[in-house]
N, C-alpha and C positions, 0 to 999 in steps of 0.2 A: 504494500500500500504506500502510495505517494504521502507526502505530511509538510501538506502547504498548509493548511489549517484544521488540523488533526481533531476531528468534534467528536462529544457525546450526544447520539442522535436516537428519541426515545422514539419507534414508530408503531407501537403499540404495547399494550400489558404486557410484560415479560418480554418485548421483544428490545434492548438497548444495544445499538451497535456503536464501535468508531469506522467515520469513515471521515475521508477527506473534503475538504469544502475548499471553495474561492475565499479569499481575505475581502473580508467588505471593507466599501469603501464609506469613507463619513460625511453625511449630509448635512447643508447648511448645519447652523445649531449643535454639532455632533464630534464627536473623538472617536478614534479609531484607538483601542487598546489592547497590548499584549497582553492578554491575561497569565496571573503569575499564579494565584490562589482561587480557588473555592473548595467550599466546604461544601456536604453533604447535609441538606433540611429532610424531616421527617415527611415534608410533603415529595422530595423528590422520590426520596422509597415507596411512597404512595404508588404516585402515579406510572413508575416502575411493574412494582407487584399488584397492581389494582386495576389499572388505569384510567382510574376517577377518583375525582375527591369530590361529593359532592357533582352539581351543576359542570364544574369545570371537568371535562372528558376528552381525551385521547382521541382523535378523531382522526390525525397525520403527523407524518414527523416532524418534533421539536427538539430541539438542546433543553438539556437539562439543565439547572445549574442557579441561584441567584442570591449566595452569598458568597460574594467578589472581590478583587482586589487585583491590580497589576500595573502597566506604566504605558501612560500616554506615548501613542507612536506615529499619530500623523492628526493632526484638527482637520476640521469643517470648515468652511466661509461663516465668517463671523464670531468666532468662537473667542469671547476673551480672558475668559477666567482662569482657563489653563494653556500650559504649554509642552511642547513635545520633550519626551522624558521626566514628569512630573510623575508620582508614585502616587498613586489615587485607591480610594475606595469605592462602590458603585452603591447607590440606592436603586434598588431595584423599580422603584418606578418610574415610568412618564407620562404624565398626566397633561390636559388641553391646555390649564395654565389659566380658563378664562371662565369658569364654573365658577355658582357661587362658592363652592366648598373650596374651589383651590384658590380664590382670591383670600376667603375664611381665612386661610391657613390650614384648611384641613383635606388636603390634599386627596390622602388616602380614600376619602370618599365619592371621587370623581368618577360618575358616571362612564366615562370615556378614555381610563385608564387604560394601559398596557401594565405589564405587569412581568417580567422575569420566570418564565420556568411554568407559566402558569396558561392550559389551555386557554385558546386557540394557541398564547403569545410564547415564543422559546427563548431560551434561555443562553448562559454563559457560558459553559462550562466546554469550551473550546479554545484554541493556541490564540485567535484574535476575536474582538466584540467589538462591534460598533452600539455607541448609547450616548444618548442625549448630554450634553455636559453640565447644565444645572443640574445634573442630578450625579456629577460624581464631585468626590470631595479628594482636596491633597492629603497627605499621609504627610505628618512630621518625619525626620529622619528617625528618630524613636521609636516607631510604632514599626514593626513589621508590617510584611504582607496577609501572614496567616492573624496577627490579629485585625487587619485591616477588613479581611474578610469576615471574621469573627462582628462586627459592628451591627451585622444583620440578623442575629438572634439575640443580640445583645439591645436592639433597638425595638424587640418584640417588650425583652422585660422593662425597659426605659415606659414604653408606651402606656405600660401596663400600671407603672408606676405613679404615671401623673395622670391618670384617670382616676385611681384611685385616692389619689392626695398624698402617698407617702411623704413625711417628713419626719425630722431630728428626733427622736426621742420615742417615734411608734412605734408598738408589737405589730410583727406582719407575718401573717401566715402563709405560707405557699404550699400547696397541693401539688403535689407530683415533683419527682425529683430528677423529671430528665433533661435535655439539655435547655428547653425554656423555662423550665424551674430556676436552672440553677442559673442562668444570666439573670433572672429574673433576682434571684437570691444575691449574686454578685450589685445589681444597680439596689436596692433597698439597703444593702449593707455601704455601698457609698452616700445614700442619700441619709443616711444617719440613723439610721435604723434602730433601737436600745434592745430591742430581743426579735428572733427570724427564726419559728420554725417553719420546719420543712416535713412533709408528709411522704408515705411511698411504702410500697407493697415488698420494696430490694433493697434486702440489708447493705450491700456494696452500695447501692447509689448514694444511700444515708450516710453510711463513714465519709465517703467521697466530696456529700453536702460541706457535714460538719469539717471536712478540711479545708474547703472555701469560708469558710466564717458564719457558717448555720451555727446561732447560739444552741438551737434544739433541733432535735429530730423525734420524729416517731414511726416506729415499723407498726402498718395497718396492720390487724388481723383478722380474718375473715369471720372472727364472732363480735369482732368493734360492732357497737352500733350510734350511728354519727352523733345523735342529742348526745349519750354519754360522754364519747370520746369528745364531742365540742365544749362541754365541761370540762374536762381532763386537762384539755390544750390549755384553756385558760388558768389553769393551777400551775400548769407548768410553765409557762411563763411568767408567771407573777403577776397576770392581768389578760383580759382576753386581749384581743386581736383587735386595733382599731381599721386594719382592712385587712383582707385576707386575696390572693392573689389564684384563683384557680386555673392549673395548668394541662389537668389528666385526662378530662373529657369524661370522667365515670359521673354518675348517680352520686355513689357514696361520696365522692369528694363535694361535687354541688351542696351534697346537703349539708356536709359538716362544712363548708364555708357558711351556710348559712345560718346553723347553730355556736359556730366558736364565735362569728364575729361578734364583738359588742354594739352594745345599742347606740344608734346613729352612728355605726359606722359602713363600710363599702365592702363591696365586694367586686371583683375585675374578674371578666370570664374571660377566658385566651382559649382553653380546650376545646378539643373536638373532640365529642363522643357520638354518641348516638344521634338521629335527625333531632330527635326530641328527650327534652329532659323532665320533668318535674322540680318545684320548687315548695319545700315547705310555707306557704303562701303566709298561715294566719302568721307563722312566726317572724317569714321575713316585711307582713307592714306591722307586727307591732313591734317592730324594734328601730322601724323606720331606716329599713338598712337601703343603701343606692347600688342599685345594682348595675353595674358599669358592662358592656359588649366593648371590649379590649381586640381590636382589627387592625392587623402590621401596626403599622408605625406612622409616624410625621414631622418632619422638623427635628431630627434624631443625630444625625452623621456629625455635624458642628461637635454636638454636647460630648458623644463620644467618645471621638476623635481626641476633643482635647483632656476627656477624662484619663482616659487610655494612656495617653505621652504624659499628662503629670503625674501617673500612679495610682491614678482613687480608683483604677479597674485592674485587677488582673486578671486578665481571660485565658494568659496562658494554659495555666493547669487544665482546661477543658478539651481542648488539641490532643486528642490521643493516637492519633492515629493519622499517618501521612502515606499516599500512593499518588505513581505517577501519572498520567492521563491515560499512558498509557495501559496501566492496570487499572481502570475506573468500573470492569464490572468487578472487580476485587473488592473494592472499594466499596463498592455498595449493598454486594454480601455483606462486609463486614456489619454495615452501617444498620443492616437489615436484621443481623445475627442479635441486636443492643450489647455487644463486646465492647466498643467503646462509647465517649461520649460525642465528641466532634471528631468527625474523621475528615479530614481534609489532603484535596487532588493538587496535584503541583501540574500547571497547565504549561508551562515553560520548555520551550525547544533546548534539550540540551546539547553545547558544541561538542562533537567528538575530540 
């Protein structure tokens, strides 16, 4: 096989191949970039071994891929924010720019979205990507590429965070201890967090938690039942939960989100479980808790970015696991197997 632009090309459920592609070129508005890093998201295994997530279906081949990072290698007409060889991060979206939600500020909600890795729209995760430039950001010399790419599960828990109100001094719960837990765990412990448990059904995940800076943990047991256990949570930290961060997509977790949190406080849903869930209803209005629908991200890459290069994030430990593009369905076994946490593809041509 020739390897001018060496791609992962998903053309159905189980069917992920590399094949070669043309180097696009970059339009008005747009960068052409070598991509250096992506990581593997839970939705790419999705749509991998499923090939639907929901609405969004597999229907022709796309690139997989939309937690990025690499280096500018040729602009577009008009392009002024970046320049060729500049070390960038990519936010996966591009939005019209002229909706009420994205003049808002709230971007993610734009009707008229593309979106990274996400039917019909494809993804990164090949030797070069063309993408709109407002929407990639520089990398300080500090920051890698692997955390550079890391920015985009890191900006799922960011999101999650200021939906919910985290600040200095709250108990925060978080349900599920996998890799958007534990960003999720990582940004509440930078924004001041005073106690962070973290919930989950794997004793490893939990050690793993509490060595990121989870003050608590607790291993669910299949005779938990959530009122109790939301009692529980709250002894164990010294007070319940003024939000609670749910990450697993289960029942049981919704509902001990909604029994630990305390009264007037929030709740942030990020999981995906089942089409439909149930809510303890009488108890979540008599506590008058705000129940937050937590969707990607917004105005995220800045905050990151600078959190990242001054230290208030360490995301390294979550990087378990590195293959080359060339082993990317390795890579996604792994990814598939939950052996590691972040397994991340090096998309980079290497010189003989």
């Amino acid at each position: 096989m020739s390897d001018t632009n060496l791609s992962a090309v998903l053309y159905k459920k189980g069917d992920l191949r590399l094949e070669d592609r043309g180097i696009p070129e970059p339009g008005p508005g747009e960068v052409q970039i070598s991509m250096q890093k992506v990581g593997i998201c839970g939705s790419d295994v999705k749509y991998w071994t499923a090939g639907a997530i929901g609405d969004f279906i597999v229907k022709g081949p796309i690139l997989l891929g939309h937690e990025a990072s690499g280096i500018v290698t040729k602009l577009g007409p008009n392009v002024k924010n970046l320049k060729v060889g500049d070390r960038v991060a990519m936010d996966p979206h591009i939005t019209c720019r002229s909706c009420e939600f994205c003049k808002a500020g709230r971007y993610n909600m734009c009707p008229d979205l593309f979106f990274l890795a996400t039917p019909p729209d494809s993804g990164a995760l090949a030797r070069f990507h063309v993408h709109a430039a407002d929407f990639v950001f520089k990398l300080p010399d500090n920051v890698s590429f692997e955390e550079g790419a890391c920015v985009e599960p890191l900006s799922v828990g960011l999101n999650a965070c200021r939906r919910v109100g985290v600040t200095m001094g709250n108990h925060v719960l978080i349900t599920g201890a996998g890799p958007i837990g534990l960003c999720s765990l990582l940004v509440a412990k930078a924004y001041g967090a005073a106690a962070i448990c973290i919930t989950d059904i794997d004793a490893k995940r939990l050690e793993f938690a509490k060595s990121l800076g989870a003050s608590h943990t607790y291993l669910i047991d299949k005779d938990d039942k959530p009122e109790e256990l939301g009692h529980k949570i709250g002894q164990l930290m010294g007070g319940p939960p003024h939000q609670t961060i749910e990450c697993s997509g289960a029942q049981f977790s919704v509902d001990l989100a909604i029994y630990a949190t305390r009264h007037a406080g929030a709740v942030g849903i990020i999981g995906h479980g089942p089409p439909r869930v149930s809510f303890p209803i009488v108890t979540t209005v008599a506590k008058e808790l705000d129940i937050k629908g937590c969707f990607r991200y917004v105005n995220t890459w800045p905050t990151l970015i600078e959190m990242i290069s001054a230290g208030q994030i360490n995301v390294k430990p979550i990087i378990t696991h590195n293959f080359t593009i060339e082993e990317t369905l390795q890579a996604f076994e792994t990814a598939k197997s939950g052996a590691g946490i972040k397994v991340m593809i090096d998309c980079a041509k290497k010189m003989a």
